[in-house]
N, CA, C and O atoms as a Tinker XYZ file with bonds, in Angstrom:
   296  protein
     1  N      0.853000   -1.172000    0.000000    73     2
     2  CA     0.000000    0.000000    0.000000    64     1     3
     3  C      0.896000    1.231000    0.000000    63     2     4     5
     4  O      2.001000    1.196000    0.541000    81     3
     5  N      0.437000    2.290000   -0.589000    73     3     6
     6  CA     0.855000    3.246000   -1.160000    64     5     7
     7  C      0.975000    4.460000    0.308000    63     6     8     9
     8  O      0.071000    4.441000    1.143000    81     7
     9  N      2.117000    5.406000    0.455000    73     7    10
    10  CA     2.122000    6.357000    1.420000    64     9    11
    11  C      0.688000    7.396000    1.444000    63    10    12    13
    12  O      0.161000    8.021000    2.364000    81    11
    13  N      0.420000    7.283000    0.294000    73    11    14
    14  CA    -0.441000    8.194000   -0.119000    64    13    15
    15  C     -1.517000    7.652000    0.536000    63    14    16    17
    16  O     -1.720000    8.199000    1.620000    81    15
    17  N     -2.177000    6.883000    0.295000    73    15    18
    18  CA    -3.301000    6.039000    0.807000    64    17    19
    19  C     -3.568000    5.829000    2.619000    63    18    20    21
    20  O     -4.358000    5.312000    3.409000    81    19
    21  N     -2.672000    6.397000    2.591000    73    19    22
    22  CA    -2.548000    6.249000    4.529000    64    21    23
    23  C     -2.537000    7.953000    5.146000    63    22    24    25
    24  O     -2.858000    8.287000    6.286000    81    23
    25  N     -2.047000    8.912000    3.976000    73    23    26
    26  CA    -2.088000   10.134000    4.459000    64    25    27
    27  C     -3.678000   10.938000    4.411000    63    26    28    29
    28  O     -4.240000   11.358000    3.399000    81    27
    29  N     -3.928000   10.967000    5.121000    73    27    30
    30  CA    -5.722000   12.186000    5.491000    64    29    31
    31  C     -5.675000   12.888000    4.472000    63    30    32    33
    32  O     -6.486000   12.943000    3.548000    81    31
    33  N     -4.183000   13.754000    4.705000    73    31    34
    34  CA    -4.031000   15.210000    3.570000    64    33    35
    35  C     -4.378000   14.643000    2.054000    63    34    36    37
    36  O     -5.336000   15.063000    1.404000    81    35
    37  N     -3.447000   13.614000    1.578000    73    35    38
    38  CA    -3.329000   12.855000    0.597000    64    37    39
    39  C     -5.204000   12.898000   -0.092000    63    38    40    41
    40  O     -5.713000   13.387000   -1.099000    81    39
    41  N     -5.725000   12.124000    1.065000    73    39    42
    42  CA    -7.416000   11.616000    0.475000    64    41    43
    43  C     -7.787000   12.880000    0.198000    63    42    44    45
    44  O     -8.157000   13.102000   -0.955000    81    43
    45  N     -7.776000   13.770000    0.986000    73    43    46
    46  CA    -9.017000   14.761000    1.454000    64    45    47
    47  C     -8.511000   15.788000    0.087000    63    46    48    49
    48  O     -9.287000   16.680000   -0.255000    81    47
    49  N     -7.010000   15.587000   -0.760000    73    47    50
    50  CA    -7.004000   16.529000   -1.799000    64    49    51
    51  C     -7.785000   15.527000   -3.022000    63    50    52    53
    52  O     -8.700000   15.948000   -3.729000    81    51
    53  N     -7.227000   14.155000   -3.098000    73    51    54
    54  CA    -7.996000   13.337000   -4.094000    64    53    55
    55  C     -9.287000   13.188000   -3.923000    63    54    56    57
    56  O    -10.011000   13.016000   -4.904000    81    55
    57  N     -9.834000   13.231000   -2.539000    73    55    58
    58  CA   -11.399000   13.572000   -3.197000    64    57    59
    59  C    -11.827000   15.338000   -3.331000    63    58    60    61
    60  O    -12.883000   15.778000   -3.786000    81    59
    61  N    -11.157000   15.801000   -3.019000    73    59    62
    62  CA   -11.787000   17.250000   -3.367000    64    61    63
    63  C    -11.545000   17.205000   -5.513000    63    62    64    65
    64  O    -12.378000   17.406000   -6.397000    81    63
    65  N    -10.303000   16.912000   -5.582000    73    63    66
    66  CA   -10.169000   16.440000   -7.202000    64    65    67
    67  C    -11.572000   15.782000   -7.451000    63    66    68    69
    68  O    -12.390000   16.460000   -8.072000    81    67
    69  N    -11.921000   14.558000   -7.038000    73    67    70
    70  CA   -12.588000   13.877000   -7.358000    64    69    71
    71  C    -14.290000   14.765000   -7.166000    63    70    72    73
    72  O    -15.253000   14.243000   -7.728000    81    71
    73  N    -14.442000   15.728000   -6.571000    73    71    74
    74  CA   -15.637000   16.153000   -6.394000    64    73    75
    75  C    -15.663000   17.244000   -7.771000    63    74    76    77
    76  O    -16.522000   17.391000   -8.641000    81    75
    77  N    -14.570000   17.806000   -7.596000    73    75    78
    78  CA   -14.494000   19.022000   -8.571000    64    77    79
    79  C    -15.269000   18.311000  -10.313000    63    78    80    81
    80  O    -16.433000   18.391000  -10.705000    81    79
    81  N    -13.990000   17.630000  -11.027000    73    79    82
    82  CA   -13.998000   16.535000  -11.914000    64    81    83
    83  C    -15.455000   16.060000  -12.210000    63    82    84    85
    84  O    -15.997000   16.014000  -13.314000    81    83
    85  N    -16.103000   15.633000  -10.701000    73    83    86
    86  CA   -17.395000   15.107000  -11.373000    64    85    87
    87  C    -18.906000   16.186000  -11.854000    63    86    88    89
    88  O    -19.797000   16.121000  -12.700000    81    87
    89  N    -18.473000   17.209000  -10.648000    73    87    90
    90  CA   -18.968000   18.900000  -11.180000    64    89    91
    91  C    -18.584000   18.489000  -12.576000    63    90    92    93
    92  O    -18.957000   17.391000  -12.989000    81    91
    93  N    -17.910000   19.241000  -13.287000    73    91    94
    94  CA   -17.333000   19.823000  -14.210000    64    93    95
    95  C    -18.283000   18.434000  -15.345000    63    94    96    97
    96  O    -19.290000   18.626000  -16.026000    81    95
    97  N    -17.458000   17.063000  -15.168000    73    95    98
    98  CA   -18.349000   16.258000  -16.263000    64    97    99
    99  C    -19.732000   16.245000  -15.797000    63    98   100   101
   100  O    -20.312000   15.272000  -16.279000    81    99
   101  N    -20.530000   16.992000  -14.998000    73    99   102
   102  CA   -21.790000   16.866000  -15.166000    64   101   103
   103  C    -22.736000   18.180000  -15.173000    63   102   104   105
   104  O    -23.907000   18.385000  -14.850000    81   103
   105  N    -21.564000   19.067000  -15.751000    73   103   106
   106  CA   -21.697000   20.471000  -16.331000    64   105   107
   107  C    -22.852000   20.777000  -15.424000    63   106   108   109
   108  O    -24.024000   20.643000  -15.776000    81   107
   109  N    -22.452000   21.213000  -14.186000    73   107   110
   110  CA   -22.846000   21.488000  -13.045000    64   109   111
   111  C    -22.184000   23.086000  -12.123000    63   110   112   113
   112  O    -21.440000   22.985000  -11.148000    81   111
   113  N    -22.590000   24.276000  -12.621000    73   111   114
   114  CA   -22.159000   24.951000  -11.688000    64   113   115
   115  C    -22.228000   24.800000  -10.262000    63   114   116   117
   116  O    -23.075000   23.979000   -9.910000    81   115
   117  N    -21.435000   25.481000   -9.127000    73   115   118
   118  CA   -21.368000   25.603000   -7.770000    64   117   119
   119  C    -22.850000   25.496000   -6.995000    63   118   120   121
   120  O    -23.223000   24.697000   -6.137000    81   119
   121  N    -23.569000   26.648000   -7.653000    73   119   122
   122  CA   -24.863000   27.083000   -6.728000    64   121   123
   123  C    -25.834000   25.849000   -7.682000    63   122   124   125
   124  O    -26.730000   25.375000   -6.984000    81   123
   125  N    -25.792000   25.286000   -9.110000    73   123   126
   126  CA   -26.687000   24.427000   -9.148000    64   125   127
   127  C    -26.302000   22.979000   -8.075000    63   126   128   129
   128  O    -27.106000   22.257000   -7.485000    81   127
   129  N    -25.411000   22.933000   -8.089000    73   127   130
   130  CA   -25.188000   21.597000   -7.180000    64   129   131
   131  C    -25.406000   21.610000   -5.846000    63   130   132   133
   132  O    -25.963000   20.712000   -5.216000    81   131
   133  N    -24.897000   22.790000   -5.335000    73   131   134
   134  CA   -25.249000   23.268000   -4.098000    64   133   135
   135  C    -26.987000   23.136000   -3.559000    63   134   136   137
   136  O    -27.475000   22.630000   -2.549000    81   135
   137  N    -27.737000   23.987000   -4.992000    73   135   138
   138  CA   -29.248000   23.395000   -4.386000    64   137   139
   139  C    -29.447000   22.298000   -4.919000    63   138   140   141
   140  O    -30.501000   21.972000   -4.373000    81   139
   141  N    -29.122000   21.284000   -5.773000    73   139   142
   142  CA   -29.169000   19.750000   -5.899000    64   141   143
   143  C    -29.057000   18.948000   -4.296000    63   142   144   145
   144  O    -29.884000   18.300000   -3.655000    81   143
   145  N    -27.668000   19.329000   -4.029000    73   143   146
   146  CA   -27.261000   18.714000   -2.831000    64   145   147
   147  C    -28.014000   19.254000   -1.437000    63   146   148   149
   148  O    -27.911000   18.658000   -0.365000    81   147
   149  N    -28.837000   20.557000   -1.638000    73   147   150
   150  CA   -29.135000   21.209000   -0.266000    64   149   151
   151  C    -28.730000   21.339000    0.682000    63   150   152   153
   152  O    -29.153000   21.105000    1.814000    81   151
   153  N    -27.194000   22.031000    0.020000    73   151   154
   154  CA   -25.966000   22.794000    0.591000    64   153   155
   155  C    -25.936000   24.279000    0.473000    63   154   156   157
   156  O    -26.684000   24.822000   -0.340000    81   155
   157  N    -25.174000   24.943000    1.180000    73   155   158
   158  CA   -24.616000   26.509000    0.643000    64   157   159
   159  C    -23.582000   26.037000   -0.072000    63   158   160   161
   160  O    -22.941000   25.004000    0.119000    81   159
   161  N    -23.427000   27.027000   -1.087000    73   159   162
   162  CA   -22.798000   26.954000   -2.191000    64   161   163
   163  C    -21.366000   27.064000   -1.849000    63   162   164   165
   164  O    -20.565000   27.109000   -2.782000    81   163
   165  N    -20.926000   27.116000   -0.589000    73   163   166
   166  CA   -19.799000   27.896000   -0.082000    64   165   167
   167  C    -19.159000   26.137000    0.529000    63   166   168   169
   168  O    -18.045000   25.691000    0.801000    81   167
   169  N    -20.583000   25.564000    0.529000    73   167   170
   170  CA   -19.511000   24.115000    1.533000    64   169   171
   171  C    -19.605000   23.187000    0.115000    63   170   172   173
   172  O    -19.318000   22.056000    0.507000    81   171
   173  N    -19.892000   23.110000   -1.480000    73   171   174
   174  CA   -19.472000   22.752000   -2.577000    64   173   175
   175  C    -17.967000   23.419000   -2.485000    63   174   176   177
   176  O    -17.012000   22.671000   -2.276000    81   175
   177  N    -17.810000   24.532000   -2.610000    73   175   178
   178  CA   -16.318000   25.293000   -3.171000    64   177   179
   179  C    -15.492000   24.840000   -1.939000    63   178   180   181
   180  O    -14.386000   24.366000   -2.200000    81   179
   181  N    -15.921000   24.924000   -0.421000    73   179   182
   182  CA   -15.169000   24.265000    0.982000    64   181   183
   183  C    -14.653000   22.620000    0.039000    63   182   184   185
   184  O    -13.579000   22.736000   -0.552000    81   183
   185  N    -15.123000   21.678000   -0.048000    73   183   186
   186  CA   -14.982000   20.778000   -0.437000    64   185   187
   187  C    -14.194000   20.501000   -1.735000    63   186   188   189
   188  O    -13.488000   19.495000   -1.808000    81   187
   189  N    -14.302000   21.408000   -2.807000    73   187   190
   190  CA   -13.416000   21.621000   -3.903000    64   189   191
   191  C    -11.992000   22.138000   -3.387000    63   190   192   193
   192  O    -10.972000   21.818000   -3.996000    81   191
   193  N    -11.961000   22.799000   -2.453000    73   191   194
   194  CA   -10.795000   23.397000   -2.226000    64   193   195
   195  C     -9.909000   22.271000   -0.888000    63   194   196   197
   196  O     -8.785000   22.287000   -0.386000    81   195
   197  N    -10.800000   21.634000   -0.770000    73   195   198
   198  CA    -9.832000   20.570000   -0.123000    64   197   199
   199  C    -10.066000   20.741000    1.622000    63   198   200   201
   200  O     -9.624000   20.053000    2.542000    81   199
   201  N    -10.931000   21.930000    1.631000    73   199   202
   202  CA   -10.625000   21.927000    3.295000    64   201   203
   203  C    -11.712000   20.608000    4.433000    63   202   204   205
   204  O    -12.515000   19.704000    4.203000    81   203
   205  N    -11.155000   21.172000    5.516000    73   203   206
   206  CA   -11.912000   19.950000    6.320000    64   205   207
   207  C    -13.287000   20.005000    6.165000    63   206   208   209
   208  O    -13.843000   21.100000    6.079000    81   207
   209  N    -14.031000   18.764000    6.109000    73   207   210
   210  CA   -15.171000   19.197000    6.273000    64   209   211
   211  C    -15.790000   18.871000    7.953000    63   210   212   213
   212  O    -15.336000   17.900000    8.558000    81   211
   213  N    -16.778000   19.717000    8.566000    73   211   214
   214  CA   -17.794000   19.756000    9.518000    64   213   215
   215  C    -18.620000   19.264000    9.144000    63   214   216   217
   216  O    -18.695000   18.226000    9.801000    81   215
   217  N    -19.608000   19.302000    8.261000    73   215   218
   218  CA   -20.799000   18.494000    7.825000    64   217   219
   219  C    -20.921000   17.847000    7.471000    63   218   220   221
   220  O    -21.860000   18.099000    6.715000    81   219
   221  N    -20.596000   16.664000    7.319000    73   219   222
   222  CA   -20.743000   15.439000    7.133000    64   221   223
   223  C    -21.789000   14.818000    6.166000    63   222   224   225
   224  O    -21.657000   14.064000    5.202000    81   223
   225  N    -23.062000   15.491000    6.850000    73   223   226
   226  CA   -24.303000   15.097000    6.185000    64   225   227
   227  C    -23.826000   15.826000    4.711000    63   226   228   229
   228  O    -23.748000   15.144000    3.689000    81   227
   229  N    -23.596000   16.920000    4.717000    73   227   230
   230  CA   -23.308000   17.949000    3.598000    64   229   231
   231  C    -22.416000   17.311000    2.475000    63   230   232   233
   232  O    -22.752000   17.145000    1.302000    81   231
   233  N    -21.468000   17.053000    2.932000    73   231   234
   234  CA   -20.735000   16.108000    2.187000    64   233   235
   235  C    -21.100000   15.077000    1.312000    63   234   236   237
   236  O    -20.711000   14.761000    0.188000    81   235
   237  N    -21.994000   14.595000    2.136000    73   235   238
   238  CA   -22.484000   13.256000    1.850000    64   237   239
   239  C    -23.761000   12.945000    0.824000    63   238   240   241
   240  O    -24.073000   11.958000    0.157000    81   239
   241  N    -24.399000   14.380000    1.035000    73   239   242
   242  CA   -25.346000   14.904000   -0.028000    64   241   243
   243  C    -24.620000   15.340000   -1.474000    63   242   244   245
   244  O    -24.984000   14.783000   -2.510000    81   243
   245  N    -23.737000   16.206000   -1.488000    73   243   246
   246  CA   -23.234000   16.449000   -2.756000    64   245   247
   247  C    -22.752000   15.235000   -3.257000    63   246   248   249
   248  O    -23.018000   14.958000   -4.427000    81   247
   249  N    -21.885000   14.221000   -2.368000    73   247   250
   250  CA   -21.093000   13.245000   -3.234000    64   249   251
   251  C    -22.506000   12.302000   -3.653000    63   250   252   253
   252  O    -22.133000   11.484000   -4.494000    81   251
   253  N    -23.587000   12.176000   -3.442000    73   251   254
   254  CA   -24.644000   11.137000   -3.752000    64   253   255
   255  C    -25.315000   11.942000   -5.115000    63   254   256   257
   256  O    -25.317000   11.316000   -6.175000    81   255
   257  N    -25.804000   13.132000   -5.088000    73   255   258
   258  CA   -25.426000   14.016000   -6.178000    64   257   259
   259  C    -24.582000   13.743000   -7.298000    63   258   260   261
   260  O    -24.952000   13.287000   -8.380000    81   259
   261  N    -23.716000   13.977000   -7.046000    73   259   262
   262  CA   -22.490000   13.346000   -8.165000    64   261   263
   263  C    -22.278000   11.717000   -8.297000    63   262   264   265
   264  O    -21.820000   11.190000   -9.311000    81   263
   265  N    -22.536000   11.261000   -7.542000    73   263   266
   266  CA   -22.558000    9.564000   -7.719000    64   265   267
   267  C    -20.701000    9.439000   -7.390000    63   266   268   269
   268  O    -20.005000    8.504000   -7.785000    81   267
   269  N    -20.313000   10.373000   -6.762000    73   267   270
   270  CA   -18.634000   10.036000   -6.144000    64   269   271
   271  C    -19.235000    9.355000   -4.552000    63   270   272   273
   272  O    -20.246000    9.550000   -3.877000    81   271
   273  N    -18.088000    8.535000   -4.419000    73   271   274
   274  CA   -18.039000    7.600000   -3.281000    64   273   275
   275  C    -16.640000    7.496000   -3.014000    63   274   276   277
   276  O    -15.772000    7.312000   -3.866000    81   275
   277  N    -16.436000    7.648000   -1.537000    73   275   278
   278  CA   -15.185000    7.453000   -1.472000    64   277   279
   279  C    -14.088000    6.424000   -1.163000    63   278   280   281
   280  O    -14.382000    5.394000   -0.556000    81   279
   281  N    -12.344000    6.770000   -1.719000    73   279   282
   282  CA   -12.061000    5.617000   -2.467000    64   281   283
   283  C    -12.013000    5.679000   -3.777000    63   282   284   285
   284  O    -11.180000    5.031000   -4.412000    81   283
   285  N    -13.213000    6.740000   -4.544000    73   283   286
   286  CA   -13.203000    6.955000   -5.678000    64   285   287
   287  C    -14.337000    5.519000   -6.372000    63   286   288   289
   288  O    -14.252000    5.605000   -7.597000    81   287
   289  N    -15.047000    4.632000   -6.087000    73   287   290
   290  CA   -15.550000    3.494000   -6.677000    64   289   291
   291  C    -17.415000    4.882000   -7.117000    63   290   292   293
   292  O    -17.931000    5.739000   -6.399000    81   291
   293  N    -17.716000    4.489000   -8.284000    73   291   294
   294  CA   -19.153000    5.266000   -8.264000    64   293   295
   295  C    -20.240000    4.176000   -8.531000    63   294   296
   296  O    -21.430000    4.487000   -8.570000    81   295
C-alpha cells in the first residue's frame, strides 16, 4: 500500500479532485449543485478546495449528487 493512501491530507485533496472533476463532467455549476445537494454553495467550493469538512451530512449529499463515493468506486 501506497504512502499516499494512509495520508488524510493525501485523500481529502484526491477527493476534493474527485468532487471538482465530477462537477465539471456533469456540467454542473457551484450554486446548481449546491441546491441539488441542499448545501450553501460555499460548503461545494469548501470541499473543492480541499478543506476539512464539519458536515458530514453535507458532504455526503453532494457526493450522492455526483454519484462520487469514497475511495473513488461510483
Amino acid at each position: 500500500m501506497s504512502d499516499q493512501h494512509d495520508d488524510p491530507t493525501s485523500r481529502t485533496s484526491a477527493l476534493a479532485d474527485q468532487i471538482h472533476a465530477a462537477r465539471i463532467r456533469g456540467a454542473f455549476s457551484i450554486e446548481t449543485l449546491a441546491t441539488l445537494a441542499q448545501v450553501d454553495p460555499e460548503a461545494v467550493a469548501a470541499m473543492e478546495s480541499g478543506a476539512p469538512t464539519t458536515d458530514v451530512s453535507a458532504q455526503d449529499r453532494i457526493m450522492d449528487v455526483l454519484g462520487v463515493r469514497l475511495g473513488g468506486h461510483r
